[in-house]
N, CA, C and O atoms as a printed pandas DataFrame, in Angstrom:
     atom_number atom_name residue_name chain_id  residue_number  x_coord  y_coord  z_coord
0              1         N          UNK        A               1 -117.046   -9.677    5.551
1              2        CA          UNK        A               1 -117.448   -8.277    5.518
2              3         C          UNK        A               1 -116.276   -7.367    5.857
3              4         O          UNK        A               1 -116.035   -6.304    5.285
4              5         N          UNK        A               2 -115.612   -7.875    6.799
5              6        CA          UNK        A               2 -113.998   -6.921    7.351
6              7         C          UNK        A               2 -113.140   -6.591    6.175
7              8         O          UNK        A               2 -112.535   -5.546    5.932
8              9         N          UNK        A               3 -113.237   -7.991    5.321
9             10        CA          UNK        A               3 -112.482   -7.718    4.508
10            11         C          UNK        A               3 -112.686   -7.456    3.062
11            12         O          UNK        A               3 -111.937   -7.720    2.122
12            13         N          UNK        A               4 -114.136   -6.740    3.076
13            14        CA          UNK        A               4 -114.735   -6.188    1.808
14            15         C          UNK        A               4 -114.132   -4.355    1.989
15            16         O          UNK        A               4 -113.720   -3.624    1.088
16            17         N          UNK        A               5 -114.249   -4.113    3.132
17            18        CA          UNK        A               5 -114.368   -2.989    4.075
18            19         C          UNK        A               5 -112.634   -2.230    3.920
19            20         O          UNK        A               5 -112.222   -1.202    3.383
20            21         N          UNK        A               6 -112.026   -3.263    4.632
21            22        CA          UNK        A               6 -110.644   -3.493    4.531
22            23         C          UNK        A               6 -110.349   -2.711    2.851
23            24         O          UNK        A               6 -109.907   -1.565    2.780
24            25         N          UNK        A               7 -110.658   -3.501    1.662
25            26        CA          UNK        A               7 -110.118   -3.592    0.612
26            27         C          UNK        A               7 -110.728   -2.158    0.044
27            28         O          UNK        A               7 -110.027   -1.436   -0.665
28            29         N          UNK        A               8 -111.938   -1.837    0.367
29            30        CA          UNK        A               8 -112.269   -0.463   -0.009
30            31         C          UNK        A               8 -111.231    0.709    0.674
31            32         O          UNK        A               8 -110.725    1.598   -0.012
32            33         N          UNK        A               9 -111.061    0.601    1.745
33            34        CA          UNK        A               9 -109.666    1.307    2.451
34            35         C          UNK        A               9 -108.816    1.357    1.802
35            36         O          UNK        A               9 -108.570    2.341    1.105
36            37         N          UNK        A              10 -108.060    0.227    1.844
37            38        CA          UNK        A              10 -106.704    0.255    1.002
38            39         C          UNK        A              10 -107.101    0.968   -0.468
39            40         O          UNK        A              10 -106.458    2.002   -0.650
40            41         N          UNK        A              11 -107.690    0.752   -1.155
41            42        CA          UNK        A              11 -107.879    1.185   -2.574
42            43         C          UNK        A              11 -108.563    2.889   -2.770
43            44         O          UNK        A              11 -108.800    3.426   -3.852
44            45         N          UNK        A              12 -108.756    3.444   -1.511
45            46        CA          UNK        A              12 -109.153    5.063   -1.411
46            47         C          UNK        A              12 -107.657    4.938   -0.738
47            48         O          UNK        A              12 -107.012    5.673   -1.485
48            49         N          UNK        A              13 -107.087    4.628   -0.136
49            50        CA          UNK        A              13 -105.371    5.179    0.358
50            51         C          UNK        A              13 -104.657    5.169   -0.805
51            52         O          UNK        A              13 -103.996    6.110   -1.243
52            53         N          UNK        A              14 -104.842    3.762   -1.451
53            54        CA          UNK        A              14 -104.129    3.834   -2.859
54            55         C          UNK        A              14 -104.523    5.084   -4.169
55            56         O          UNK        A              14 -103.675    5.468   -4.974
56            57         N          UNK        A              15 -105.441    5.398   -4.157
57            58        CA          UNK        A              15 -105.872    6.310   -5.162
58            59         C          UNK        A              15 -105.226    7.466   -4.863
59            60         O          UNK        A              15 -104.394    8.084   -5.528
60            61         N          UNK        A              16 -105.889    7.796   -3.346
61            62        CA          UNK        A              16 -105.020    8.944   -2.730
62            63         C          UNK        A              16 -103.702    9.413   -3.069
63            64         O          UNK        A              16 -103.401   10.521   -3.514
64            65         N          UNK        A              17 -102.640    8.031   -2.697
65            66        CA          UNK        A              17 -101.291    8.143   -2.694
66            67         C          UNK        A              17 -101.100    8.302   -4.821
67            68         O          UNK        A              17 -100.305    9.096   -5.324
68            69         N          UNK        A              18 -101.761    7.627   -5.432
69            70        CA          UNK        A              18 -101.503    8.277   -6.794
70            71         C          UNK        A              18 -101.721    9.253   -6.993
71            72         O          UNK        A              18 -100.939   10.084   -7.454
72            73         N          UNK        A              19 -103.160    9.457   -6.617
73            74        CA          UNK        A              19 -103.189   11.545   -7.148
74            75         C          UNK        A              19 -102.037   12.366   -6.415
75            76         O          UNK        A              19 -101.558   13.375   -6.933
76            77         N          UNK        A              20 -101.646   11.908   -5.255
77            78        CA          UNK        A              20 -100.536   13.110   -4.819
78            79         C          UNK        A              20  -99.194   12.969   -5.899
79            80         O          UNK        A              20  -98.433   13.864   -6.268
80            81         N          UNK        A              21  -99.193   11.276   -6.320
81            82        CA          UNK        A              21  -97.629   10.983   -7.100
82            83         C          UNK        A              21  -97.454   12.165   -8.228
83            84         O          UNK        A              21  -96.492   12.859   -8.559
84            85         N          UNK        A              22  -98.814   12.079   -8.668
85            86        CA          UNK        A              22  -98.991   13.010  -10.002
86            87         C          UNK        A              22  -99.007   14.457   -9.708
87            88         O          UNK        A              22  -98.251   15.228  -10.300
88            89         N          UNK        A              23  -99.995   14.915   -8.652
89            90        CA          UNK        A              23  -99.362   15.986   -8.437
90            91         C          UNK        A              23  -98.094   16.685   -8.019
91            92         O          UNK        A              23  -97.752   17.850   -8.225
92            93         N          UNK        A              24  -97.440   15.654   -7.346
93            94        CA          UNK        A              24  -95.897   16.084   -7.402
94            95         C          UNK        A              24  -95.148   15.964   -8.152
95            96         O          UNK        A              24  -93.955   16.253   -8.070
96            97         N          UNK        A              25  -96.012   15.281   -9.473
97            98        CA          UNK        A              25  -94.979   15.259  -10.684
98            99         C          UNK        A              25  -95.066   16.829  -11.466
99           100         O          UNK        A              25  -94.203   17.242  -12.239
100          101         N          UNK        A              26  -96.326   17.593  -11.066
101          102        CA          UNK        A              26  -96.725   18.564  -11.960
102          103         C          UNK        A              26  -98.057   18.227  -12.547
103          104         O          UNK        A              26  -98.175   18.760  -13.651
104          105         N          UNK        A              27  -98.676   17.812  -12.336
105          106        CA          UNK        A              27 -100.099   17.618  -12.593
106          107         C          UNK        A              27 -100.754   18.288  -11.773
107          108         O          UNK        A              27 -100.632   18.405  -10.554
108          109         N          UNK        A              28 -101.987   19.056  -13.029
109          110        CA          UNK        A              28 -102.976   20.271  -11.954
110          111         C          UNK        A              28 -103.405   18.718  -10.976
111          112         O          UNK        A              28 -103.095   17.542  -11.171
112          113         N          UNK        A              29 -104.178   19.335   -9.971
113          114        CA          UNK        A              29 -104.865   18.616   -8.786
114          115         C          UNK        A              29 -105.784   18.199   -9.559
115          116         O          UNK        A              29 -105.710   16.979   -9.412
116          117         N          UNK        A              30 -106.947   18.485  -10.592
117          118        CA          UNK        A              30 -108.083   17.967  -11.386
118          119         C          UNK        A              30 -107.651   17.073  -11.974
119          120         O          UNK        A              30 -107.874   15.885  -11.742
120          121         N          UNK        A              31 -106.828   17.618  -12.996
121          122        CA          UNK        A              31 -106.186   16.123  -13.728
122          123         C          UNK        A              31 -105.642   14.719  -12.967
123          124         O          UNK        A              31 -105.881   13.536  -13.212
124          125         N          UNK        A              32 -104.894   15.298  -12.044
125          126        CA          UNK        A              32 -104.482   13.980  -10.763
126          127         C          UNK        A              32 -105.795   13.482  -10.201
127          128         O          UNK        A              32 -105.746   12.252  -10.232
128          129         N          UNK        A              33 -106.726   13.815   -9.797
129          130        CA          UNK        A              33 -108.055   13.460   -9.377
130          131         C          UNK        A              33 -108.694   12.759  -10.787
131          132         O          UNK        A              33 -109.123   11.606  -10.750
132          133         N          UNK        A              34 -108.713   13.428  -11.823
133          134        CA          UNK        A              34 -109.608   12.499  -12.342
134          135         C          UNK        A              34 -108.851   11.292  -13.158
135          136         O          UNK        A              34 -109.472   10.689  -14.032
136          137         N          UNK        A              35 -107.377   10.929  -12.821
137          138        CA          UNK        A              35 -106.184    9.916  -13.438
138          139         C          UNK        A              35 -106.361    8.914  -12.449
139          140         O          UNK        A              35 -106.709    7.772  -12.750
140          141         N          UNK        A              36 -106.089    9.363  -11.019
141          142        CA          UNK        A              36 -105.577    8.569  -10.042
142          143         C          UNK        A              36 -106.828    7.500  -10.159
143          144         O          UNK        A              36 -106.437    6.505  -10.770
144          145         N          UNK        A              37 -107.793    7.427   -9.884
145          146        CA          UNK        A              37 -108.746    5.961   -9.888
146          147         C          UNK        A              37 -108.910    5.388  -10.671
147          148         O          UNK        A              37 -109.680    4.446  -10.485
148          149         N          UNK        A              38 -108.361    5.550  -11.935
149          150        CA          UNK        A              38 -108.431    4.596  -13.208
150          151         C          UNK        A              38 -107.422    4.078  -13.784
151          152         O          UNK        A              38 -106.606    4.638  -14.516
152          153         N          UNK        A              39 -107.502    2.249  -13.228
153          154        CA          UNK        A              39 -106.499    2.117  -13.382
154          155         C          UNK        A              39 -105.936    1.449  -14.880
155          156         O          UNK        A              39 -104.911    0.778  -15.008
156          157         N          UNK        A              40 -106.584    1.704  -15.605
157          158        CA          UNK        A              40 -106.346    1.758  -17.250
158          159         C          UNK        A              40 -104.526    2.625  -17.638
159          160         O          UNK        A              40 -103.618    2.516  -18.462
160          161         N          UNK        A              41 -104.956    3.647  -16.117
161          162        CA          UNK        A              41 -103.555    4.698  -16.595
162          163         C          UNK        A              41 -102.216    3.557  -15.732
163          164         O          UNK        A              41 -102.486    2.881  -14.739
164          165         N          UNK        A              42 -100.921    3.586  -16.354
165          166        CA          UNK        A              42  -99.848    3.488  -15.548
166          167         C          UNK        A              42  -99.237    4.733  -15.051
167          168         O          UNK        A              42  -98.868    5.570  -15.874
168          169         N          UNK        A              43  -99.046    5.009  -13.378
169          170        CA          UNK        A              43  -98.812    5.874  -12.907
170          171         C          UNK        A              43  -97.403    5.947  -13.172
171          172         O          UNK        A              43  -96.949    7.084  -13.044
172          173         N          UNK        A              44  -96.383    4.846  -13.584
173          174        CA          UNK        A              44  -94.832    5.346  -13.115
174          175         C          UNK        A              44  -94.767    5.503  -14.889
175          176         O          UNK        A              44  -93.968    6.346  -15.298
176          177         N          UNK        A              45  -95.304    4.987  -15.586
177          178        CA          UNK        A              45  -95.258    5.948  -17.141
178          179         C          UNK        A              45  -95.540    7.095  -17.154
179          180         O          UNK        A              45  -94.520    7.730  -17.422
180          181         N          UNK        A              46  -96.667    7.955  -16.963
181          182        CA          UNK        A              46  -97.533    9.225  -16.789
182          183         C          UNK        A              46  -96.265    9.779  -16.688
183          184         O          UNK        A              46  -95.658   10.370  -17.582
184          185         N          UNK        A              47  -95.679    9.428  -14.892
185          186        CA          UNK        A              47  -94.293   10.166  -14.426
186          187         C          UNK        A              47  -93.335   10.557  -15.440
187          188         O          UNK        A              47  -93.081   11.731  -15.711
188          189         N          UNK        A              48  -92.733    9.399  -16.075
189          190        CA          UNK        A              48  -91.766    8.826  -16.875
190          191         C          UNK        A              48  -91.623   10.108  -17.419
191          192         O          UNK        A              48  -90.794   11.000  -17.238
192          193         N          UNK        A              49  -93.123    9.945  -18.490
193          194        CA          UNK        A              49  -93.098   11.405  -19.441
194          195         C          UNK        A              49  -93.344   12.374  -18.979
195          196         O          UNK        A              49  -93.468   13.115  -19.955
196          197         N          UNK        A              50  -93.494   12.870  -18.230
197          198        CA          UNK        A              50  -93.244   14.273  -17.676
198          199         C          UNK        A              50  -92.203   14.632  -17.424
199          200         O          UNK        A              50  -91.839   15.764  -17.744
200          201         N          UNK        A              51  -91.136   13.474  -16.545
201          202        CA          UNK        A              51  -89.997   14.025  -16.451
202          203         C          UNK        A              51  -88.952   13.927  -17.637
203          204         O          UNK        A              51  -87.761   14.231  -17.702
204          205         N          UNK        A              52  -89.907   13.349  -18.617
205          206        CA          UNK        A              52  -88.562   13.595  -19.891
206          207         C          UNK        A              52  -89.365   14.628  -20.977
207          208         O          UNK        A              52  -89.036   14.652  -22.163
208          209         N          UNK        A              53  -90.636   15.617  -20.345
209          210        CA          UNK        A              53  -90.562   17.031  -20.654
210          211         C          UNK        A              53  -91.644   16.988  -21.720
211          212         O          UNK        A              53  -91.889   17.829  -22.586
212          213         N          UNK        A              54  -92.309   15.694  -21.443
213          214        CA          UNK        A              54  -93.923   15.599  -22.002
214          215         C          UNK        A              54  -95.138   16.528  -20.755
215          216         O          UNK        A              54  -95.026   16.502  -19.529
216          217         N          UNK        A              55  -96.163   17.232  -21.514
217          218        CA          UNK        A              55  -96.828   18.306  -20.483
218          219         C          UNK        A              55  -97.259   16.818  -19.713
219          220         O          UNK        A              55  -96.801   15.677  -19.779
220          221         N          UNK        A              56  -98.418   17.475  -18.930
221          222        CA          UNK        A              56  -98.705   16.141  -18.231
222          223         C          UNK        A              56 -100.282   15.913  -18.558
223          224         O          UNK        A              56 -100.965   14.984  -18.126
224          225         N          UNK        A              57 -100.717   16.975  -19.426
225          226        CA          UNK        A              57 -101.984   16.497  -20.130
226          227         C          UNK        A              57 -101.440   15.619  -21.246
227          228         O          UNK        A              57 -102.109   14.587  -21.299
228          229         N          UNK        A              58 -100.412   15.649  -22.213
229          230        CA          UNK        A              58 -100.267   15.194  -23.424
230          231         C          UNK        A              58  -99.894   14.021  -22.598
231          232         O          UNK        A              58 -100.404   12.997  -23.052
232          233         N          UNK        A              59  -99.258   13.848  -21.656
233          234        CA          UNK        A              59  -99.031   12.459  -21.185
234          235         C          UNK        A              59  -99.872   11.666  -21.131
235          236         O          UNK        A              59  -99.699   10.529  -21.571
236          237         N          UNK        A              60 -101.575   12.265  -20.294
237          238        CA          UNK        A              60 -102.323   11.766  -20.077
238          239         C          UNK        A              60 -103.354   11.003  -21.651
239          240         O          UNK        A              60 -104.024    9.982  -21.804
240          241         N          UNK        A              61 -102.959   12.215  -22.571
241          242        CA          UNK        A              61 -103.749   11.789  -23.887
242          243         C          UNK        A              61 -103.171   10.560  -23.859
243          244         O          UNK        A              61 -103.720    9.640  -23.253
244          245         N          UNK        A              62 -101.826   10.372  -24.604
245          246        CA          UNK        A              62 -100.599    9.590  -24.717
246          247         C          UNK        A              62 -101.572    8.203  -23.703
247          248         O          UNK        A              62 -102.232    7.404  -24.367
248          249         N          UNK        A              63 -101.566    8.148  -23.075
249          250        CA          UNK        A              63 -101.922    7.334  -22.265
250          251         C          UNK        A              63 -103.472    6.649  -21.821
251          252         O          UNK        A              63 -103.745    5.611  -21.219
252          253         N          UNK        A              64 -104.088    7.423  -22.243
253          254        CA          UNK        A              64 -105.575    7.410  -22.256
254          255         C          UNK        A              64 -105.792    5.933  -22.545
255          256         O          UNK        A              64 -105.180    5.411  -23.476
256          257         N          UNK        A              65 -106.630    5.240  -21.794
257          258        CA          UNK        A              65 -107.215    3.942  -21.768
258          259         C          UNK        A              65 -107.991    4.511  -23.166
259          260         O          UNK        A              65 -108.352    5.626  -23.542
260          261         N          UNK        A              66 -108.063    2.867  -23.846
261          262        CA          UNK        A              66 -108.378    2.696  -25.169
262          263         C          UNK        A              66 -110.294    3.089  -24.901
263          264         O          UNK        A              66 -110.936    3.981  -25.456
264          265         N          UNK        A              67 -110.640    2.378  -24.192
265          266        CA          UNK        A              67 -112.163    2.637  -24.124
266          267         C          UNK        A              67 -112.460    3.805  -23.292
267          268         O          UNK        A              67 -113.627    3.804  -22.899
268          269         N          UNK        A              68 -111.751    4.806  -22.904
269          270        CA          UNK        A              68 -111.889    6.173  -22.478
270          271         C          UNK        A              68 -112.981    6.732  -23.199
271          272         O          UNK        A              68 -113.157    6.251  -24.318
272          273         N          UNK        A              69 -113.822    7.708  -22.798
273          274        CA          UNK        A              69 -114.648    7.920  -23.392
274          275         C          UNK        A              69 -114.514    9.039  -24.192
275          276         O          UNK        A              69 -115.026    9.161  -25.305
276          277         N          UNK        A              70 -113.555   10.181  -23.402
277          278        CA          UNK        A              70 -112.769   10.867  -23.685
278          279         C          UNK        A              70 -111.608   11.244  -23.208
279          280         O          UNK        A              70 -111.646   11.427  -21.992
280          281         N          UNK        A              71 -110.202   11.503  -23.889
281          282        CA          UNK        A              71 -109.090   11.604  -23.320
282          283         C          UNK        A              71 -108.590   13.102  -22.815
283          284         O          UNK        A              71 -109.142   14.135  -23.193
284          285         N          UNK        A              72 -107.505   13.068  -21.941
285          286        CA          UNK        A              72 -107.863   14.345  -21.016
286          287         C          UNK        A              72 -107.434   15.748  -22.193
287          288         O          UNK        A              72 -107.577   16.917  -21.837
């Protein structure tokens, strides 16, 4: 049970620490919120293209998990 508990922790710290990555890349706070828990997205790609001057929605299209239901 500690370590069902445990792993839900780590994985809300981890989400956390992605939505901030993205928002310090330039991602509104919504878009970082609704990227960061799915991990279909790669966070150090998303980055990648932003800093080589992709918006950070088109990144997110660009990137959109295949079974997305819709892309951002």
């Amino acid at each position: 049970m500690k370590i069902e508990l445990a792993g839900r922790r780590d994985s809300a710290d981890v989400v956390e620490w992605r939505r901030d990555q993205l928002v310090r890349a330039g991602f509104s706070f919504l878009l970082a919120a609704r990227i960061a828990p799915d991990w279909g997205y790669d966070l150090h790609v998303l980055i990648e293209l932003t800093e080589r001057g992709c918006t950070p929605e088109l990144a997110a299209r660009i990137l959109a998990p295949i079974d997305a239901p819709e892309a951002a």
